[in-house]
C-alpha positions as CSV (number, residue, x, y, z in Angstrom):
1,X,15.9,25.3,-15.4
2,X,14.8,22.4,-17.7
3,X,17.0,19.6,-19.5
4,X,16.7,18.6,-22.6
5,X,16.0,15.0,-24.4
6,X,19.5,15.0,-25.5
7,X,21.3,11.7,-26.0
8,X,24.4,11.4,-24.4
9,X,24.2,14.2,-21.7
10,X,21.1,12.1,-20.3
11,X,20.3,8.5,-20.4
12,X,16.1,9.0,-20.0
13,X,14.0,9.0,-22.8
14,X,11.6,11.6,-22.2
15,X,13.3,13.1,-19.3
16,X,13.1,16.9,-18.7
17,X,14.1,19.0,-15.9
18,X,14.5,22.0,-14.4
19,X,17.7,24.4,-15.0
20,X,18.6,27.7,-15.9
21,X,21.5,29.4,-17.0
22,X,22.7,30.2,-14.0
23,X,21.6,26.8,-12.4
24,X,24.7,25.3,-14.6
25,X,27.3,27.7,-14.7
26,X,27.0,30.0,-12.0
27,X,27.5,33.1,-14.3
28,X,26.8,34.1,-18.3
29,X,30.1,33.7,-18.7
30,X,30.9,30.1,-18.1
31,X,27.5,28.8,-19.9
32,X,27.9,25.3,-20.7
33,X,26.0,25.7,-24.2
34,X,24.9,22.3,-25.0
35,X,23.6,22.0,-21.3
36,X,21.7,25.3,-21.7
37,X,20.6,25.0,-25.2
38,X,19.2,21.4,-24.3
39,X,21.1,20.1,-26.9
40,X,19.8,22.7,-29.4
41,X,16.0,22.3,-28.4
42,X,15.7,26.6,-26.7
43,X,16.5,29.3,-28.4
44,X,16.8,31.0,-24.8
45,X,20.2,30.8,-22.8
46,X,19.1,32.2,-20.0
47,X,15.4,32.1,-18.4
48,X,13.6,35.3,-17.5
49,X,10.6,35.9,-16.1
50,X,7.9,37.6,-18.5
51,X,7.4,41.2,-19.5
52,X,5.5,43.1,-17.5
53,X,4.2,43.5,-13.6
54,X,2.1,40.0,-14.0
55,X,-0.6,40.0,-11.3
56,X,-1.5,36.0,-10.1
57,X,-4.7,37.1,-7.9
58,X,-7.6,36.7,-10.2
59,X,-5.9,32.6,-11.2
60,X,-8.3,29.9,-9.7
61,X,-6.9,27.9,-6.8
62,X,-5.9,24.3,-8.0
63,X,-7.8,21.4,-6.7
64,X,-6.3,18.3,-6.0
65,X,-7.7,15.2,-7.7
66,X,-6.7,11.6,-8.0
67,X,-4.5,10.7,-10.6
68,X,-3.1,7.7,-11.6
69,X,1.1,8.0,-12.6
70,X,1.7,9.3,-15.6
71,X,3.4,6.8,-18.5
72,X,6.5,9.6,-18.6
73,X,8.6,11.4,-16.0
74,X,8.1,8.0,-13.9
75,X,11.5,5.8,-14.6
76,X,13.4,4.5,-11.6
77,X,16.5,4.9,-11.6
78,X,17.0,8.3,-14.3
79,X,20.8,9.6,-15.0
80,X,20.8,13.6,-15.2
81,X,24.5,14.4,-16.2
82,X,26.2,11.5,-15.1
83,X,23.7,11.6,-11.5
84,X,21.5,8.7,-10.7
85,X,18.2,9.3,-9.3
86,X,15.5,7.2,-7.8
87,X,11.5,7.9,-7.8
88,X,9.8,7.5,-5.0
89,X,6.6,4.6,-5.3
90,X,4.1,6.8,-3.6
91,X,3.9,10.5,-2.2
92,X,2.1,9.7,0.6
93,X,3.2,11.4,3.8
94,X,5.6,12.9,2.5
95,X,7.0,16.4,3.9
96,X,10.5,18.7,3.7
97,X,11.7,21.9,3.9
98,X,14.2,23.1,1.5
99,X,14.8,26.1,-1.4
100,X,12.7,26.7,-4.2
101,X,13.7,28.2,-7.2
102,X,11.3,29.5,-10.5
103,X,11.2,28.8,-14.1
104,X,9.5,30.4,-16.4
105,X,9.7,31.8,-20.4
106,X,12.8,29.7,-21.7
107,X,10.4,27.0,-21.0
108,X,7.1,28.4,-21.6
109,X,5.6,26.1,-24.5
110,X,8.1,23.0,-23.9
111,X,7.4,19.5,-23.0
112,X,7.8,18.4,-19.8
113,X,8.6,15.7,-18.2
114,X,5.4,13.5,-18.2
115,X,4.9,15.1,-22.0
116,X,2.4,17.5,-21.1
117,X,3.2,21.5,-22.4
118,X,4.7,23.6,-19.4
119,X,3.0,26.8,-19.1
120,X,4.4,29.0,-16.4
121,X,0.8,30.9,-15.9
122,X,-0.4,27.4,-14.4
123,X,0.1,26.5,-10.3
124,X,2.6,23.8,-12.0
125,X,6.1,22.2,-10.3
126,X,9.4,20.2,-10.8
127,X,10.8,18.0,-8.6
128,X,13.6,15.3,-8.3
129,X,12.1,12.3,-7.1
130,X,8.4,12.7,-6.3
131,X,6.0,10.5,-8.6
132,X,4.3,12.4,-11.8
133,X,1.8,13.6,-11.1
134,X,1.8,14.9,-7.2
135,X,-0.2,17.7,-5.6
136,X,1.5,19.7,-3.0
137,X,0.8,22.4,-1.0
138,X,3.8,24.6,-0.7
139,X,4.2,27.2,2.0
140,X,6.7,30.4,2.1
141,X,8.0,30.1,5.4
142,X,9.5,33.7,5.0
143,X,5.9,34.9,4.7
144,X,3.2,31.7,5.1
145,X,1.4,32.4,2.0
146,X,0.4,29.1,0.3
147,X,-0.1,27.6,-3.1
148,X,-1.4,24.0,-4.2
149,X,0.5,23.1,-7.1
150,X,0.9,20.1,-9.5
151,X,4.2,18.1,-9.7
152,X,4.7,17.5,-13.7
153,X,8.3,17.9,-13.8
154,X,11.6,16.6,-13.3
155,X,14.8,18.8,-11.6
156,X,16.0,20.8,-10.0
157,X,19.4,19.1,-10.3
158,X,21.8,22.2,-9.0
159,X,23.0,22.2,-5.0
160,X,20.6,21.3,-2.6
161,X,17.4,22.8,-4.1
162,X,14.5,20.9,-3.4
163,X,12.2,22.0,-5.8
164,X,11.2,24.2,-8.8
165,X,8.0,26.3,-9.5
166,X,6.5,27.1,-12.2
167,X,6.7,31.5,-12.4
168,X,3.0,32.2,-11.7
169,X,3.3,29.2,-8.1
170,X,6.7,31.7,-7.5
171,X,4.5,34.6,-7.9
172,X,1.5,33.5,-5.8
173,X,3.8,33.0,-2.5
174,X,6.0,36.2,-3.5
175,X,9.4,35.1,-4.2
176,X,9.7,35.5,-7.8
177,X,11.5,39.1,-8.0
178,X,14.0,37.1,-5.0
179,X,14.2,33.9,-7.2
180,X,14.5,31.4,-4.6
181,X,13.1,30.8,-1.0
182,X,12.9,28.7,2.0
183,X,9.6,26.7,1.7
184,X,7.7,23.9,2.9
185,X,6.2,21.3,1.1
186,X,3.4,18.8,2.2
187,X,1.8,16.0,-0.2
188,X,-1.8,15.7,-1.4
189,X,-2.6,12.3,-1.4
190,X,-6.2,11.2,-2.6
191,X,-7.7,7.3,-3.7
192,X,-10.3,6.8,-6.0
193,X,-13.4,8.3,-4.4
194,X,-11.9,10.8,-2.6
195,X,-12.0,14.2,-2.8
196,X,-9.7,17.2,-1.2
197,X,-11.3,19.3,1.3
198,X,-9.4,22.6,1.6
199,X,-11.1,23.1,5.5
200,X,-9.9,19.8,6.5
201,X,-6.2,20.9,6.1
202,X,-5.5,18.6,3.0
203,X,-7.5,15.8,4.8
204,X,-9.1,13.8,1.7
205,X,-12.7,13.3,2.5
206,X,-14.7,10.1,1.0
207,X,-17.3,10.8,-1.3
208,X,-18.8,10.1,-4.4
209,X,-16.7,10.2,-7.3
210,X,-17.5,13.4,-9.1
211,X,-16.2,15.1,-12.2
212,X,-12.9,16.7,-11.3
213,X,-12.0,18.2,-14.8
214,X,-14.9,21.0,-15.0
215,X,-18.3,22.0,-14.4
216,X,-20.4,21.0,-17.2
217,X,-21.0,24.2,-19.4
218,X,-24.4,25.5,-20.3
219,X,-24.4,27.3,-24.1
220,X,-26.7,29.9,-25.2
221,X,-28.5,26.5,-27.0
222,X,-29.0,25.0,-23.8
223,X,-30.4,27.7,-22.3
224,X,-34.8,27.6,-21.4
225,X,-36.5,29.7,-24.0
226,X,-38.8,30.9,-21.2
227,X,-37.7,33.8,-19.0
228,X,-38.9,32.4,-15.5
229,X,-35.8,29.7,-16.4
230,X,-33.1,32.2,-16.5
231,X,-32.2,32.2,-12.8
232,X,-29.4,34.2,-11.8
233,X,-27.9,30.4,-11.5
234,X,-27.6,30.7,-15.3
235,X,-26.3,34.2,-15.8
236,X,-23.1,33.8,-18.3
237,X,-20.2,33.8,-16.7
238,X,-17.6,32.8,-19.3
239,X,-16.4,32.9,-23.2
240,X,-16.2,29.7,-25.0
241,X,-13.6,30.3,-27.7
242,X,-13.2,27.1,-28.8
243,X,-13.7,23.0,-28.8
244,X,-11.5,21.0,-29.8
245,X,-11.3,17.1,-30.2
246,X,-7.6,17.1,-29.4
247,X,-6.1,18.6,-26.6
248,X,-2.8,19.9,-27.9
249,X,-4.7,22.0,-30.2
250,X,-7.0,23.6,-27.6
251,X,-3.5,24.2,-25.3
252,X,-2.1,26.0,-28.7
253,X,-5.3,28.4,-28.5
254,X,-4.6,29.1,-24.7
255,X,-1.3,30.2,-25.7
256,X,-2.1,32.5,-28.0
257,X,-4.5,34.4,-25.6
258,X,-1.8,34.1,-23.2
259,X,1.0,35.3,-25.6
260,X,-1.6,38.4,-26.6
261,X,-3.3,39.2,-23.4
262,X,-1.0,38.2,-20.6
263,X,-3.0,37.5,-17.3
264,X,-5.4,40.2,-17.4
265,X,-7.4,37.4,-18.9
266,X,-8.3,34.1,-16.7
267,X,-8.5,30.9,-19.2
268,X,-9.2,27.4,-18.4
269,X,-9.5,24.1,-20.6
270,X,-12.1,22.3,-19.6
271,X,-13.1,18.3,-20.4
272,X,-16.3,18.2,-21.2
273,X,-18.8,15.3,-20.9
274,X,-19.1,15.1,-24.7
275,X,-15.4,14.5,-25.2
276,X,-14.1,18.1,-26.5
277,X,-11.6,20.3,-24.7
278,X,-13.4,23.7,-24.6
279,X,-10.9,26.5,-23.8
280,X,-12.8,29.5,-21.9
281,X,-12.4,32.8,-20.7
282,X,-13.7,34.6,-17.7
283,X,-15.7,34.0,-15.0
284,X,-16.9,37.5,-15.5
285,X,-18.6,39.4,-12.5
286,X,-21.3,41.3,-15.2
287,X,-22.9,40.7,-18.9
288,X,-21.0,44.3,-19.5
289,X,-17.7,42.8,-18.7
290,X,-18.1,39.7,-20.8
291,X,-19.6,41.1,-23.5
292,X,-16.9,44.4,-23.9
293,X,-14.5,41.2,-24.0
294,X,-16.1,39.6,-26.3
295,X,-16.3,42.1,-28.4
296,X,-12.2,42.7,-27.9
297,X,-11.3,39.2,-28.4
298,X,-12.7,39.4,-31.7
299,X,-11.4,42.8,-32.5
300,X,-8.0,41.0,-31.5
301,X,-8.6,38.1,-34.5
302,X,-9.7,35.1,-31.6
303,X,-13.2,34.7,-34.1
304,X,-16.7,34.9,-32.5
305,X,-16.8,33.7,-29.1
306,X,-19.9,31.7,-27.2
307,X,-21.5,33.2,-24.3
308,X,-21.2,30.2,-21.6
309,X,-22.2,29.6,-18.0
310,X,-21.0,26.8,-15.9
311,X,-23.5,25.1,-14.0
312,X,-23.0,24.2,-10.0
């Protein structure tokens, strides 16, 4: 489902989109290599969805934000294979109906379009014309489930689809074993200030600015020596297994995890006040859970982890 950077075949620098095997050739046999290589840049011809019966229940919901456009992914007009396309200024208002396809291992760990890494565990999106990055709400009309996902991608650029998935958005309205579906998509549109309120059916509600990235974390450090201050407010809930200055290196540890745990693990990167991007695990429901994980993480080779709870 992606394209590559290739010179030549596209005439965007730093444009990637959506497209599997069968997306260009119809069948195996009539591949266009170059177009499903990307030019050399996957070693996989044809996308598949991971091993394994991946469960998407225990992900957290995404909550839209406001985000100023991203510098990549955001060129108007873009040439996919000899196509011009035009982006759209703003997302506001904007609706449609149309078919959604998946995408998911080929890509797993590849750039997307605005340059961040696609991971097909997060609530993530492709689309043709919609500025990066857009929140949408996207509804299964076969079956009305929901998901809010996060446009960060450019394609899909075969027939009429309207729009691409990432595998665990597929998963979460219950087409991924079908591969495509009829769906409806609805823009999240929110101004400095705002903030999306989920009961207001995607109505943004004026408020004080707040931290959207994450809930600032308490450490075992920060907790009160005295034992009246451990409310239940401060029980751990989560394993901090790292901090890192530099997000592409906390985003390489979430991988692993991901690569050696699948989603029976929940992990988040989190921006926190002091700068660092602190990858955690959990929430977990009891100090028994986290603990038992802790002690597995590090039987796995993931190094001591820090019990952590994120404050309201």
């Amino acid at each position: 489902m992606k394209v590559a950077k290739y010179l030549g075949l596209i005439s965007v620098i730093g444009l990637t989109g959506c497209m599997s095997t069968e997306h260009i050739g119809g069948k195996s046999g009539s591949i266009d290599y170059e177009k499903a290589s990307g030019g050399g840049r996957y070693s996989i011809l044809q996308d598949h969805a991971p091993s394994g019966d991946i469960k998407v229940d225990h992900l957290p919901d995404l909550i839209p934000k406001y985000e100023a456009k991203s510098r990549g992914g955001n060129k108007s007009p873009y040439t996919v294979w000899g196509k011009k396309y035009y982006v759209m200024n703003s997302a506001e208002g904007y609706k449609a109906e149309g078919t959604a396809s998946w995408y998911g291992q080929k890509f797993h760990g590849h750039k997307t379009s605005n340059g961040e890494t696609y991971d097909m565990y997060a609530f993530s999106a492709a689309h043709k014309s919609l500025p990066l990055p857009t929140f949408l709400k996207v509804t299964n009309l076969a079956n009305q489930r929901s998901v809010i996902v996060r446009v960060n991608d450019r394609g899909p650029f075969h027939g009429d689809r309207l729009i691409d998935l990432s595998y665990a958005a597929a998963a979460r309205l219950g087409y991924h074993k079908k591969g495509l579906a009829r769906v409806r998509v609805e823009a999240i549109t929110l101004k400095p200030g705002e903030r999306y309120a989920a009961s207001a059916a995607a109505t943004p509600v004026v408020s004080t600015p707040a931290v959207a990235v994450a809930k600032p974390s308490v450490t075992v450090d920060n907790v009160p020596s005295t034992s009246t201050a451990l409310s239940n407010d401060l029980l751990f809930s989560h394993l901090q297994m790292g901090a890192f200055s530099q997000k592409n290196s906390a985003d390489r540890l979430k991988r692993k995890l991901f690569e050696r745990f699948d989603t029976s693990i929940n992990i988040e990167v989190l921006h926190a006040d002091d700068g660092l991007y602190k990858v955690l695990v959990g929430p977990y429901e009891s100090d028994q859970l986290l603990s038992g994980w802790q002690q597995k993480l590090e039987q796995a080779g993931f190094g001591k982890s820090v019990k952590v709870a994120l404050a309201p």
